[in-house]
C-alpha positions as CSV (number, residue, x, y, z in Angstrom):
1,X,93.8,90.4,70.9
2,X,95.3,87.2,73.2
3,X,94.3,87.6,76.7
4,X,96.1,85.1,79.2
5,X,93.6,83.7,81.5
6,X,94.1,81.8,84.8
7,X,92.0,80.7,87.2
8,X,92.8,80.7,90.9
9,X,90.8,79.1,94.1
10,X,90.9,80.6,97.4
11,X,92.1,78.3,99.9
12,X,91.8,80.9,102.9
13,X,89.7,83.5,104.1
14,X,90.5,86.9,102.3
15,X,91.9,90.2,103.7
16,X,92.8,93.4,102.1
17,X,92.0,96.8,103.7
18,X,91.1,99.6,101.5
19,X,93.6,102.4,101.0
20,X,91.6,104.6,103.6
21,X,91.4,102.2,106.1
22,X,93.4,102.5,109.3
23,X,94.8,100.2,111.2
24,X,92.6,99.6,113.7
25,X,89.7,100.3,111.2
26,X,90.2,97.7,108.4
27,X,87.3,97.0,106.2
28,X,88.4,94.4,103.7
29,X,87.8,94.4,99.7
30,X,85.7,91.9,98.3
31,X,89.0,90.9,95.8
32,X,92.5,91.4,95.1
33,X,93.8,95.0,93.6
34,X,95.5,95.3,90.3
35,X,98.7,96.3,92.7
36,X,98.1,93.4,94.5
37,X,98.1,91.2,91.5
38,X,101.1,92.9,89.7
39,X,103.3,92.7,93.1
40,X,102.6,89.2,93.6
41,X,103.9,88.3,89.9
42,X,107.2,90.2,90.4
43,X,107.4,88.7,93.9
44,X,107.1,85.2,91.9
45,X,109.5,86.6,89.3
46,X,112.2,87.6,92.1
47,X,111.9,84.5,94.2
48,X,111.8,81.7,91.3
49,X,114.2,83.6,88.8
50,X,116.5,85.6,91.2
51,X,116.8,89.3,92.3
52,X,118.3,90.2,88.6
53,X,115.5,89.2,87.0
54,X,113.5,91.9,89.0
55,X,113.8,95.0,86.3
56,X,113.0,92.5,83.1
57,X,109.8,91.3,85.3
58,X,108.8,95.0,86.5
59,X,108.6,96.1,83.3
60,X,106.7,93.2,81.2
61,X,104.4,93.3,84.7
62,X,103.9,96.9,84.5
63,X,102.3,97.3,80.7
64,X,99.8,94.7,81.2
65,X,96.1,95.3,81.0
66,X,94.1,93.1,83.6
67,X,90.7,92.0,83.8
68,X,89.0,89.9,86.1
69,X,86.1,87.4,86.9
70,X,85.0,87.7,90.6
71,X,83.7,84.5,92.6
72,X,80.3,83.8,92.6
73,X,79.5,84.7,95.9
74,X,81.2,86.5,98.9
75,X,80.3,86.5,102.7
76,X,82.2,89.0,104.4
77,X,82.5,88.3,108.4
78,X,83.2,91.2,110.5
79,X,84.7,91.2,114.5
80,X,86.2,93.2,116.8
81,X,90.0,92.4,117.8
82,X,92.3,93.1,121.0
83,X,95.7,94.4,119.5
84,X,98.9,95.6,120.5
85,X,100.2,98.8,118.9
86,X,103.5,100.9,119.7
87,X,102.8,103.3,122.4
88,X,103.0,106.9,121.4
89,X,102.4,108.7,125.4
90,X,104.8,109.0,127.8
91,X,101.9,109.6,130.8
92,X,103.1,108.0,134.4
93,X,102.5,104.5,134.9
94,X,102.5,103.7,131.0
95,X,105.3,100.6,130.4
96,X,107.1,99.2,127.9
97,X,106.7,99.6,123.9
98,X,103.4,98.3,123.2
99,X,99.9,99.7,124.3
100,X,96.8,96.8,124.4
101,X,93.7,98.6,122.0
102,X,90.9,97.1,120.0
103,X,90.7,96.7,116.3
104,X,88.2,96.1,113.7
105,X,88.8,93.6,110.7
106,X,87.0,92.2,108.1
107,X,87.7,88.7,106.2
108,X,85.8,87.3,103.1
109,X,84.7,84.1,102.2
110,X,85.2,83.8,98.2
111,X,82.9,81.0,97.1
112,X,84.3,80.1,93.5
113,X,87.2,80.6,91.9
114,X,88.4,83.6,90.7
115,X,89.9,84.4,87.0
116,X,92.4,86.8,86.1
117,X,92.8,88.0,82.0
118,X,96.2,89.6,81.0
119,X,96.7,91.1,77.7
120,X,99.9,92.8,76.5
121,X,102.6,92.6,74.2
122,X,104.0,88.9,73.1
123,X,107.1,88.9,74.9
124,X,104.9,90.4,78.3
125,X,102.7,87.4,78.3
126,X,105.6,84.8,77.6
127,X,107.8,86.4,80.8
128,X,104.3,86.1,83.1
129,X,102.9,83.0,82.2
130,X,105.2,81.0,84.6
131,X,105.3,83.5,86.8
132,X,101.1,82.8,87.2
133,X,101.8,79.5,88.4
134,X,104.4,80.7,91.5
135,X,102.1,82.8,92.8
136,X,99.8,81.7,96.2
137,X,98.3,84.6,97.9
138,X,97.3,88.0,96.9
139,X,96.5,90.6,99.1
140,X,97.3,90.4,103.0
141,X,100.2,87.7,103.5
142,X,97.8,84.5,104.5
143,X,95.2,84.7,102.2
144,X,96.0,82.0,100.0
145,X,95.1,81.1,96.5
146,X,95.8,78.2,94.5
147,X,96.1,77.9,90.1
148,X,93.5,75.4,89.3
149,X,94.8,74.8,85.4
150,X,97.8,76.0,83.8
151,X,97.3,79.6,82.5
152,X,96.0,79.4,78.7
153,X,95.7,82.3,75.8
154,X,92.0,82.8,74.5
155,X,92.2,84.9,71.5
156,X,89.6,88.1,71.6
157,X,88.0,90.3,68.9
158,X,88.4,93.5,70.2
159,X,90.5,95.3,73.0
160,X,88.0,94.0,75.4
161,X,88.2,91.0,77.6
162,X,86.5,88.2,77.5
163,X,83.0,87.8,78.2
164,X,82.1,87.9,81.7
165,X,85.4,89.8,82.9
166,X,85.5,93.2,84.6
167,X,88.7,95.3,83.2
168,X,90.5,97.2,86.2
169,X,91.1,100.0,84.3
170,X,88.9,103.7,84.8
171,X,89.8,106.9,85.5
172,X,91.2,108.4,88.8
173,X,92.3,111.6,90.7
174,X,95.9,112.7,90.3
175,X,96.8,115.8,92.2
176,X,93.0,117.6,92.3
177,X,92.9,116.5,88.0
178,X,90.9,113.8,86.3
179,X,92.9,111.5,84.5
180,X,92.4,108.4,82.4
181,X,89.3,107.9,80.7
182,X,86.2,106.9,82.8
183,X,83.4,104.4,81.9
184,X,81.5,104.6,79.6
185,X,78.5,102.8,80.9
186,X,77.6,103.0,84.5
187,X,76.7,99.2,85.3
188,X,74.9,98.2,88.1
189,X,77.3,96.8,90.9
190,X,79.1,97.5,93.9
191,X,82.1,99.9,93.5
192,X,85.5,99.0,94.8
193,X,88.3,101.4,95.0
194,X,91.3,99.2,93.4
195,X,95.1,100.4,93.7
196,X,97.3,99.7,90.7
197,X,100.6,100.4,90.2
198,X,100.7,104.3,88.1
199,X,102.8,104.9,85.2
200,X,105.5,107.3,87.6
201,X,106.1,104.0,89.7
202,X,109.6,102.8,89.0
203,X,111.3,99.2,89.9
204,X,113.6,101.4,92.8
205,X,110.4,102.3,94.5
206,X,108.8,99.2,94.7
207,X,112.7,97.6,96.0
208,X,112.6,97.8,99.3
209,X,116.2,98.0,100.1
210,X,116.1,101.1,97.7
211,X,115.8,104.9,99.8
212,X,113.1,106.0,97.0
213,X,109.4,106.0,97.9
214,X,106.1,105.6,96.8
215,X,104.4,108.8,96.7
216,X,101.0,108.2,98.1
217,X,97.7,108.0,95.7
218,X,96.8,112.0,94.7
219,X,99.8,113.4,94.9
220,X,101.8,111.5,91.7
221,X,101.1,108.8,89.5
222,X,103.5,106.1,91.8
223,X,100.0,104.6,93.1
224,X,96.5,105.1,91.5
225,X,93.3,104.6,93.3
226,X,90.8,104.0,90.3
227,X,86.9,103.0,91.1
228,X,85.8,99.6,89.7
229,X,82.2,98.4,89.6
230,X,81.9,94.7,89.8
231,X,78.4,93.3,89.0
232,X,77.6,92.0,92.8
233,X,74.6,92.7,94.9
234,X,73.6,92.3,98.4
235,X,72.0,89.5,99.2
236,X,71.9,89.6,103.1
237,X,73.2,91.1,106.3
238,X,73.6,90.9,109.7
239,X,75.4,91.9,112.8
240,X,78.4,89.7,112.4
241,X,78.4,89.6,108.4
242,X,77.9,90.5,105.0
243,X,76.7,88.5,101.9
244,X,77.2,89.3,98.5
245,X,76.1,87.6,94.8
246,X,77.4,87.8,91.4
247,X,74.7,89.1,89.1
């Protein structure tokens, strides 16, 4: 099997709440999500190729199977922020739209770079490969990567990635049922809940000048929530942040 692999560098500190997280409670993820990944490319495809190009993209996008190969280390810093948010009382003595509160957020230092495998059909892999090359931040808009070497196939003997990467692929909870196969080893590692795009997502839904919606993760297959282990450990913590290695 031909797996694509590119290799990004981080650039910027990295931010991406968890699904759970509100907006004034935002842990981070220690990497990008599969839907992160997958919206960036058709981003790339739509701004370098045009909006016509955007249902080809979606689709070639959509059937690939990712893997990735974390950065060696991750320190993630953690701080308490004064906010605005829209004001939602109508008490006396309450003015105009916004409302001062405080926030928490959570940004990550990736030390390394950080390699993506795609693997898919032929004609898949030769729409994305350029598209690999457009892309400059995943996640939270500001948290910038940068392609170190042009994207290049490494051939594989099985269905699974190369050595070293962690496939973003396990099982996950769809309307109170099970579905998807699970692992079927239980590494050591830290376990990251990772979106991806489900197979009831459609290009309309992810358009947003289109009316359709995404139906949140549980109740349809639009957007998954699957649990990936990726082999880190803590190395050391304090009050301001968090340091983990790669095993």
């Amino acid at each position: 099997m031909k797996w694509l692999i590119a290799e990004y560098r981080p650039v910027t500190l990295f931010s991406l709440r968890l699904g759970e997280a509100t907006s004034t409670g935002a842990k981070t993820l220690l990497v990008p999500t599969p839907f992160a990944i997958r919206t960036a490319l058709l981003d790339a495809a739509i701004r370098t190729q045009g909006v016509a190009a955007g249902p080809a993209a979606f689709e070639a996008i959509k059937g690939l199977r990712l893997a990735m190969r974390p950065p060696s280390q991750v320190v993630v810093t953690n701080l308490f922020a004064k906010v605005l948010k829209p004001q939602r009382s109508d008490k006396p003595g309450r003015k105009g739209a916004m409302q001062p509160t405080i926030a928490f957020r959570e940004y990550a230092h990736l030390e390394g770079s950080l390699e993506l495998a795609l693997t898919g059909d032929e004609a898949s892999l030769t729409t994305v490969r350029p598209l690999l090359a457009q892309v400059n931040y995943f996640g939270k808009r500001g948290s910038f990567f940068q392609l170190i070497v042009p994207p290049e196939p490494v051939e594989a003997a099985s269905d699974e990635p190369p050595p070293g990467f962690t496939l973003l692929e396990g099982a996950y909870i769809n309307e109170g049922q099970i579905t998807g196969r699970g692992p079927q080893a239980f590494p050591l590692g830290l376990m990251q809940l990772m979106d991806d795009w489900g197979s009831g997502l459609t290009y309309d839904k992810v358009n947003v000048y289109d009316p359709a919606k995404i139906r949140r993760p549980g109740k349809g297959d639009d957007r998954i929530r699957r649990g990936v282990v990726f082999p880190y450990r803590l190395t050391r913590t304090g009050r301001g942040f968090t340091a983990y290695e790669y095993v």
